[in-house]
Structures are given as structure tokens and as C-alpha cells.
N, CA, C and O atoms as a DFTB+ gen file, in Angstrom:
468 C
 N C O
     1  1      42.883      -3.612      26.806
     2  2      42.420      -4.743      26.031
     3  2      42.002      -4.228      24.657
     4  3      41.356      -3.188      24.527
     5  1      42.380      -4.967      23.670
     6  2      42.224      -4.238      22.431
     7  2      40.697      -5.160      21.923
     8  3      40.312      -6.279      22.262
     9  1      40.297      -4.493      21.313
    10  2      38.425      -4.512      21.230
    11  2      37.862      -4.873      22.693
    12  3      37.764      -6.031      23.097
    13  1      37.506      -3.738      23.431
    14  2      36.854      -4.032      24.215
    15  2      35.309      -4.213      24.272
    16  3      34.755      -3.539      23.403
    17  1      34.223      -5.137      25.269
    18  2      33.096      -5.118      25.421
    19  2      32.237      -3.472      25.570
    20  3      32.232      -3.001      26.707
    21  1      31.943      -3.124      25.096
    22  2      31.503      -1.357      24.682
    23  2      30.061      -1.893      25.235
    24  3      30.013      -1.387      26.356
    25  1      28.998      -2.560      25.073
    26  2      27.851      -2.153      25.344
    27  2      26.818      -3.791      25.230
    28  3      27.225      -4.772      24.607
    29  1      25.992      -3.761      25.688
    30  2      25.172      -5.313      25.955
    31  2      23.440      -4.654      25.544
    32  3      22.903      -3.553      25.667
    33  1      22.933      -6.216      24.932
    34  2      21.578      -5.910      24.722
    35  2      21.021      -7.066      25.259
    36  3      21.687      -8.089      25.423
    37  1      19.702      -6.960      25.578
    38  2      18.364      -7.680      26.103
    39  2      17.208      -7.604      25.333
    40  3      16.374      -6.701      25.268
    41  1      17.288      -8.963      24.601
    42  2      15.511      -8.568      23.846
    43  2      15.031     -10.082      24.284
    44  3      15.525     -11.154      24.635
    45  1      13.450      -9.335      23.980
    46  2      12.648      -9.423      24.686
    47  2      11.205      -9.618      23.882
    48  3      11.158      -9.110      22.762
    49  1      10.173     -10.226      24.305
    50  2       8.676      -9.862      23.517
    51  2       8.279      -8.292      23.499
    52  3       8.096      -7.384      22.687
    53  1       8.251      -8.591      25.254
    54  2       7.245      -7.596      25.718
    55  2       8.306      -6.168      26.376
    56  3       8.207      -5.789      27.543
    57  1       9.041      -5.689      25.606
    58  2       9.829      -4.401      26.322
    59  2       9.724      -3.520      27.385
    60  3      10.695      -3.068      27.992
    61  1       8.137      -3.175      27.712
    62  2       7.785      -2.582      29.175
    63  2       8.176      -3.664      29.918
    64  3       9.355      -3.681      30.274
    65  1       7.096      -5.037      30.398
    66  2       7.273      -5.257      31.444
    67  2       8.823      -5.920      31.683
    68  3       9.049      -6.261      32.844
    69  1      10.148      -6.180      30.477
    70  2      11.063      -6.618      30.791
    71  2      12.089      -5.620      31.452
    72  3      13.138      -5.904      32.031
    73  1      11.470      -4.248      31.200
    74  2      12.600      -3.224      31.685
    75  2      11.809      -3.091      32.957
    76  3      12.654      -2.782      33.797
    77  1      10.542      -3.164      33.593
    78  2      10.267      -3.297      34.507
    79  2      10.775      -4.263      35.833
    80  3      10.946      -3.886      36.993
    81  1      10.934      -5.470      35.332
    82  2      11.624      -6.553      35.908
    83  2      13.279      -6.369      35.935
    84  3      13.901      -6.726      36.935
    85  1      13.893      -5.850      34.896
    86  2      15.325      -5.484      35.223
    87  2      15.631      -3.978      36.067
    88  3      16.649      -3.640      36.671
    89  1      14.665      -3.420      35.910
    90  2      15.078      -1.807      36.785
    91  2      14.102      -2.500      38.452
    92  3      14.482      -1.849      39.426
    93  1      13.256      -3.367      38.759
    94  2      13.618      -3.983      40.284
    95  2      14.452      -4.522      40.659
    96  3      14.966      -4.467      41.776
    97  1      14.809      -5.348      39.463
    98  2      15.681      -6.749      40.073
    99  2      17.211      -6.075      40.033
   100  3      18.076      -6.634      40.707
   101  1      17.653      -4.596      39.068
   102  2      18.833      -4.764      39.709
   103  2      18.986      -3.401      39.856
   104  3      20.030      -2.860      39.492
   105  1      17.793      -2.583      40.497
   106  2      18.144      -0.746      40.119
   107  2      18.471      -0.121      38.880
   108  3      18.709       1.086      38.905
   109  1      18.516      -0.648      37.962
   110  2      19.250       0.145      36.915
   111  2      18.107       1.323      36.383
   112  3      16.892       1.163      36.271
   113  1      18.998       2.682      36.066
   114  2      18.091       3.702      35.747
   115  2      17.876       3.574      33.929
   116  3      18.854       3.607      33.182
   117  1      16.595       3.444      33.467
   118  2      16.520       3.320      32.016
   119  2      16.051       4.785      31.714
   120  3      15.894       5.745      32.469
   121  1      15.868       4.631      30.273
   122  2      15.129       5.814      29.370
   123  2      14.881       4.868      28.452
   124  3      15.724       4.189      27.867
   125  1      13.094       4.808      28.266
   126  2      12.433       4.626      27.160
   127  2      13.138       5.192      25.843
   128  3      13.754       6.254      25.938
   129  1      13.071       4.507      24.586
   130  2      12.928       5.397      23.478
   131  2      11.623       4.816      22.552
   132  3      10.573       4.374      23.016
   133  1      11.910       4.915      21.395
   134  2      10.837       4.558      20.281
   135  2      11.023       2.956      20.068
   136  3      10.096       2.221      19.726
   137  1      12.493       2.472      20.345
   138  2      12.841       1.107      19.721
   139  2      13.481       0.694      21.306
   140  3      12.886      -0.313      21.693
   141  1      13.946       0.907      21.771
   142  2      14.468       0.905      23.104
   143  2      14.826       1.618      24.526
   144  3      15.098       2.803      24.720
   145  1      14.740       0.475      25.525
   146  2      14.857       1.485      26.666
   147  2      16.356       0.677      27.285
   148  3      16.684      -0.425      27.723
   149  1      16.966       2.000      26.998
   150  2      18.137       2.978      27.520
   151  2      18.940       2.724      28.947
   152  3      18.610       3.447      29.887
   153  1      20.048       1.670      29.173
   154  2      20.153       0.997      30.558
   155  2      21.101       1.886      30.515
   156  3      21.650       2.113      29.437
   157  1      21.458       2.525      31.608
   158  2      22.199       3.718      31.905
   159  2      22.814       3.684      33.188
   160  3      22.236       3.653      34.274
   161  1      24.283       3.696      32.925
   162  2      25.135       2.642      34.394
   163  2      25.002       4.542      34.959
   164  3      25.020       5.483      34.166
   165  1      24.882       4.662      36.406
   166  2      25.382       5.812      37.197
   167  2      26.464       6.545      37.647
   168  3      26.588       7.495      38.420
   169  1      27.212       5.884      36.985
   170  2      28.848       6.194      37.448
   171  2      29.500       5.162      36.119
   172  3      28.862       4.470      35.325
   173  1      31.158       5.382      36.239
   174  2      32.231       5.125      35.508
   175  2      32.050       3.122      35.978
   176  3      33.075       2.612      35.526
   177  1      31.527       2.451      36.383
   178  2      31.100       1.236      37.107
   179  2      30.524       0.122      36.241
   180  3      30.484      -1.072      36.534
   181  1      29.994       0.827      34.892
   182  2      29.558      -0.487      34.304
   183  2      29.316       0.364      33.044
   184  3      29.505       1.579      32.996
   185  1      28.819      -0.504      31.896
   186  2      28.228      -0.026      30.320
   187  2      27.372       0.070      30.381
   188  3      26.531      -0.300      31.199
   189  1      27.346       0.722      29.324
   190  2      25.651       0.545      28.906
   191  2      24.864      -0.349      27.798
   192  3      25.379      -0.964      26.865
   193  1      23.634      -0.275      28.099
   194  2      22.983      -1.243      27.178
   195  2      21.786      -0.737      26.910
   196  3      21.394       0.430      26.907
   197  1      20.998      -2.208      26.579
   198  2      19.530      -1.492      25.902
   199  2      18.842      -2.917      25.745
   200  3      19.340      -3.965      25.334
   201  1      17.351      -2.610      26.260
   202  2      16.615      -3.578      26.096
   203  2      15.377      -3.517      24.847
   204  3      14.364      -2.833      24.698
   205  1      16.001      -4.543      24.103
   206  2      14.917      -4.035      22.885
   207  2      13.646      -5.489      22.781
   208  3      13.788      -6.607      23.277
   209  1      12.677      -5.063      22.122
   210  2      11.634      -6.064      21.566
   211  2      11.894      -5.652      19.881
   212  3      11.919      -4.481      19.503
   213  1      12.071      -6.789      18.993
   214  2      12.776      -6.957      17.765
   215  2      11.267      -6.758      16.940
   216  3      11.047      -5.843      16.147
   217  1      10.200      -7.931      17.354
   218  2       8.793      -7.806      17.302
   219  2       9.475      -9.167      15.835
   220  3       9.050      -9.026      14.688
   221  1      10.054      -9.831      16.023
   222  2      10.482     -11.059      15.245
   223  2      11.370     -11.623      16.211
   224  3      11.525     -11.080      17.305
   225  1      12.108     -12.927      15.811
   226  2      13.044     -14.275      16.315
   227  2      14.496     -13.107      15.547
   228  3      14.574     -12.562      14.446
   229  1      15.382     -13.116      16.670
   230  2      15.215     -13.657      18.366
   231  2      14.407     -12.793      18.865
   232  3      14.226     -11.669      18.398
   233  1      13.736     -13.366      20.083
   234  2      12.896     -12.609      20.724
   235  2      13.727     -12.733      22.453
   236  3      13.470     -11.950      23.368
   237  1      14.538     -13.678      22.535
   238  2      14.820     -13.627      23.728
   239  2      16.717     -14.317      23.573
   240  3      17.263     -15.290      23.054
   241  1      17.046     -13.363      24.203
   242  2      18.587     -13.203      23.606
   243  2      19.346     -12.157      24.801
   244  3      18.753     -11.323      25.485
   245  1      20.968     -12.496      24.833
   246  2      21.449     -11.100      25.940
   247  2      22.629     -11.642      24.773
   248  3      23.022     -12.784      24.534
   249  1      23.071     -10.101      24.062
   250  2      24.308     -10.316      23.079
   251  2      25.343      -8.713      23.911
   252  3      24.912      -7.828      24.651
   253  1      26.545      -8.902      23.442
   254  2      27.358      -8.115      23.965
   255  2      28.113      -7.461      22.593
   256  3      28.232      -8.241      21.648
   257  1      28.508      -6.408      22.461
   258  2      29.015      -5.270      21.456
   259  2      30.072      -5.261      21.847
   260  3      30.401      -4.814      22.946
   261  1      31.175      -5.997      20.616
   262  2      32.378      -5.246      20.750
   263  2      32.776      -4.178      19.777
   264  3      32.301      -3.987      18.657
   265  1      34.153      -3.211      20.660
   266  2      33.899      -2.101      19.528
   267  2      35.254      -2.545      18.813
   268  3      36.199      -3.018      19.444
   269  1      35.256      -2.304      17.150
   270  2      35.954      -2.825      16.273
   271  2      36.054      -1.244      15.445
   272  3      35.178      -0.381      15.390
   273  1      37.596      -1.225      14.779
   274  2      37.705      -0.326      13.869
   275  2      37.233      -0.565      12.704
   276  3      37.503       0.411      12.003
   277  1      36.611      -1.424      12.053
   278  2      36.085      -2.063      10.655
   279  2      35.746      -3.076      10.960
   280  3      36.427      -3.971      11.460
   281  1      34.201      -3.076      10.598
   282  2      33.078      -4.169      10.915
   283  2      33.195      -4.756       9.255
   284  3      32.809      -5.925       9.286
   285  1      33.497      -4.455       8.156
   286  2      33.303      -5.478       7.319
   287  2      35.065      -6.491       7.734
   288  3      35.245      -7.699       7.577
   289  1      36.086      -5.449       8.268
   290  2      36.624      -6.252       8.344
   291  2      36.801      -7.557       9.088
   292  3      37.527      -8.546       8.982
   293  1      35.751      -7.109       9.953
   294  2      35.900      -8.637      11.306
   295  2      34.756      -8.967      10.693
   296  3      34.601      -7.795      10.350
   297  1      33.796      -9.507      10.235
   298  2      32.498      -9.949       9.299
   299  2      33.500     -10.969       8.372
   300  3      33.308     -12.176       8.229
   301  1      34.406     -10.332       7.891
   302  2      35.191     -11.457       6.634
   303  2      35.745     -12.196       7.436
   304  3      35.704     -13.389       7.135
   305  1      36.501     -11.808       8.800
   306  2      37.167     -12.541       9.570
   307  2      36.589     -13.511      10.065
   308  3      36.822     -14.707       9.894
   309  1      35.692     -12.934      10.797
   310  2      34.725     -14.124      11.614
   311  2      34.011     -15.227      10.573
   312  3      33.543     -16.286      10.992
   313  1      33.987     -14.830       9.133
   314  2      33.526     -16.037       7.919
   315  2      34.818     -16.671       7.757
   316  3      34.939     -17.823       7.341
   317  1      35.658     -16.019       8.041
   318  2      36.854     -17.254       7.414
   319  2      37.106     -18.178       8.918
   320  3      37.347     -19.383       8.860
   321  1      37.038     -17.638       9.877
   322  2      37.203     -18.861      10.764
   323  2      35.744     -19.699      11.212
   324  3      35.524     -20.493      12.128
   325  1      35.008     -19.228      10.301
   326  2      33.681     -20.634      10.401
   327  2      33.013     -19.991      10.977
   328  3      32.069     -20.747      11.208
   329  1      32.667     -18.552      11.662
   330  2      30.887     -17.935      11.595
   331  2      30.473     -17.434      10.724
   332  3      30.833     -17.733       9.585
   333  1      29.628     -16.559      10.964
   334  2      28.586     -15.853       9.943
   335  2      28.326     -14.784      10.020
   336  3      28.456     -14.274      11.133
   337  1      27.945     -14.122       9.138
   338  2      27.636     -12.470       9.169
   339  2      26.287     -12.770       9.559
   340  3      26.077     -13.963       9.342
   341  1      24.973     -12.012      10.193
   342  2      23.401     -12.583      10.575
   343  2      22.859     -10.917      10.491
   344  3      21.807     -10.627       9.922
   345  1      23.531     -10.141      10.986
   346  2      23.554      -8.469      10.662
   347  2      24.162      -7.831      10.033
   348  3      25.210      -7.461      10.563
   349  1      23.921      -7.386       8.739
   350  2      25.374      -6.809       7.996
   351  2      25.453      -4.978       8.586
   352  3      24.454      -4.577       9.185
   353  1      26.034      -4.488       8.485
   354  2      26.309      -3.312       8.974
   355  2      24.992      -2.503       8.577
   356  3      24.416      -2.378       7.496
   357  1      24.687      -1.924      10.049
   358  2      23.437      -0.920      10.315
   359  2      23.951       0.476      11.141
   360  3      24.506       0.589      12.234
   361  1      23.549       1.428      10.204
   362  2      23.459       2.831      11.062
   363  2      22.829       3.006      12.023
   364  3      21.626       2.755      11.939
   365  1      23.429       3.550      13.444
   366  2      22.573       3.789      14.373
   367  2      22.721       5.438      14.216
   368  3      23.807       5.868      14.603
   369  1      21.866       6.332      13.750
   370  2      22.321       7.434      13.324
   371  2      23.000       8.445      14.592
   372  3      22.665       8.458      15.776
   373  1      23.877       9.131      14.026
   374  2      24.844      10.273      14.939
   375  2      25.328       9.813      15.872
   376  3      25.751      10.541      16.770
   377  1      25.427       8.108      15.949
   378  2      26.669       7.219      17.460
   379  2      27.230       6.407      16.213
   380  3      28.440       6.571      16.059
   381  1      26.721       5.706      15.441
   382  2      27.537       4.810      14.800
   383  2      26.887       3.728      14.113
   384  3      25.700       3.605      13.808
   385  1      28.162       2.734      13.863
   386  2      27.169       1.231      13.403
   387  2      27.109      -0.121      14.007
   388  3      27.989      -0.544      14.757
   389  1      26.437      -0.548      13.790
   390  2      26.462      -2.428      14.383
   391  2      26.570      -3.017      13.328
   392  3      26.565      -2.672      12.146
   393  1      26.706      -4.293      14.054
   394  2      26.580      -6.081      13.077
   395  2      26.569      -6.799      13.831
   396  3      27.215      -6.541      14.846
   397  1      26.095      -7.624      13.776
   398  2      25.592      -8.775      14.576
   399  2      26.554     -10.123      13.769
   400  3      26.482     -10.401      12.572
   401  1      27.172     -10.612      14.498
   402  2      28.057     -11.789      13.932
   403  2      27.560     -13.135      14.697
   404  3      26.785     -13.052      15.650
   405  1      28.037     -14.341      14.239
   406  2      27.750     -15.259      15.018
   407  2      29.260     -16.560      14.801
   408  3      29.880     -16.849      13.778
   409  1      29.433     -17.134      16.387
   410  2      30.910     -17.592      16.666
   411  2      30.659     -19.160      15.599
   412  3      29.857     -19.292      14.674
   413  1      31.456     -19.982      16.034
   414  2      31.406     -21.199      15.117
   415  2      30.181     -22.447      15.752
   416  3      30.075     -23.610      15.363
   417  1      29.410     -21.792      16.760
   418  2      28.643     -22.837      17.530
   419  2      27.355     -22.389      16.944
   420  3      26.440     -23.208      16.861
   421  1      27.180     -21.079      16.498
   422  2      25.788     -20.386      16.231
   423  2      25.596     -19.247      17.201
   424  3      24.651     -18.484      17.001
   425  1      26.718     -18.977      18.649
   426  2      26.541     -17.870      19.257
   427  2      26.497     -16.690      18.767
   428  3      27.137     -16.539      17.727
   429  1      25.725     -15.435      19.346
   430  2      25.417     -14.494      18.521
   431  2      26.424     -13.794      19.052
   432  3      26.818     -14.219      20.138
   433  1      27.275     -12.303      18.368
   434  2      28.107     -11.221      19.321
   435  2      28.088     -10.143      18.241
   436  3      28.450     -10.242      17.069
   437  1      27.697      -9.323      18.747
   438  2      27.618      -7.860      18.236
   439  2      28.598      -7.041      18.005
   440  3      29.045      -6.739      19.111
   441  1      29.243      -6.458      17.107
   442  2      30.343      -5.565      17.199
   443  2      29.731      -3.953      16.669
   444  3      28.872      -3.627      15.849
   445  1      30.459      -3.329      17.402
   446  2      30.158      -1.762      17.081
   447  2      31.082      -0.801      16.031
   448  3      32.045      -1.320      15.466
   449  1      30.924      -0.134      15.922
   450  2      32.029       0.892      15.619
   451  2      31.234       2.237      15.664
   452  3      30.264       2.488      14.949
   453  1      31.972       3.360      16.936
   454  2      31.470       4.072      17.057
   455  2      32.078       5.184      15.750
   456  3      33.135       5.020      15.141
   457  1      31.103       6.305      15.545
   458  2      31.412       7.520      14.247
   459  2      32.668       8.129      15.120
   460  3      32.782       8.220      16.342
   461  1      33.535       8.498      14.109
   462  2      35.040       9.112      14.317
   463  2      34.256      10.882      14.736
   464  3      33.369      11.580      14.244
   465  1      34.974      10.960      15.610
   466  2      35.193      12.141      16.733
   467  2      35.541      13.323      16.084
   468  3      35.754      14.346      16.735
């Protein structure tokens, strides 16, 4: 599948007790960081993700990352067929970048592009 779903987020107010409630309710093994905790599939079985608190709107949101070879180029794309840019391209340092786009309803979807290898 060409751009595939690469990675999913969960935000949240309160970031402890929501990774608390997702590592009962479905096992998943996390790692805290400074901005997020770290959903970490155990095997080749699922992606990964990350549950963040923004500490602003949205506060409660589940968006999905696709990975794209050029994020300004799907940003122009996704404006010419009637969404919006809402994240313009952000470094996640030494993995890559995001953007946060949104479809023609106001849905939010994240695209990635990981740093060349």
C-alpha cells in the first residue's frame, strides 16, 4: 500500500492516568518520556504510537500518521482538495517530521516523513 498508516496518537489532559488506563485495558508495554509515553507493539503485530497531553485544545483526540515522501507536498494537496494545513512541518529530532492535516469535514490526520537512512 503506498503511504502506509506508520504510527497513531492519543491525547489526553492527564497523560499518567491515560497511559494507565490503556496499558490495563489493553496490555500495551509503554515508556514514559518528557512529552510522551511510548506505546510499544511486542512483536512485528501492530505500530506504534504515543500518548501525549498537548496541555492546550485538542486535548482529547486519537489521530493516525501517514508516512509521505514530502509533507509540504501533500499539505498543498490536501489544500487544494478542500482541507487544511493545522500543523505545518515539525522536527521530531534524529526520527523525522510531522504535520498534522485536516480532511474536508475538519478530521484531523497526521502525516510523517521519516529522516533518509
Amino acid at each position: 500500500m503506498p503511504n502506509p498508516v506508520v504510527h497513531f496518537e492519543i491525547g489526553c489532559k492527564n497523560r499518567e492516568e491515560t497511559q494507565a488506563f490503556y496499558g490495563s485495558l489493553f496490555g500495551w508495554n509503554m515508556e514514559s518520556h518528557e512529552h510522551a509515553s511510548m506505546i510499544l507493539p511486542d512483536d512485528d503485530s501492530g505500530i506504534s504510537g504515543h500518548i501525549s497531553a498537548l496541555g492546550h485544545e485538542p486535548h482529547n483526540y486519537t489521530l493516525i500518521y501517514v508516512q509521505v515522501d514530502d509533507l509540504d507536498a501533500y499539505i498543498a494537496k490536501a489544500e487544494e482538495l478542500g482541507g487544511s494545513s493545522i500543523v505545518p512541518p515539525t522536527e521530531v529530532p534524529g526520527m523525522g517530521h510531522f504535520a498534522w492535516i485536516t480532511d474536508i469535514e475538519g478530521t484531523f490526520v497526521g502525516l510523517w516523513k521519516p529522516n533518509e537512512s
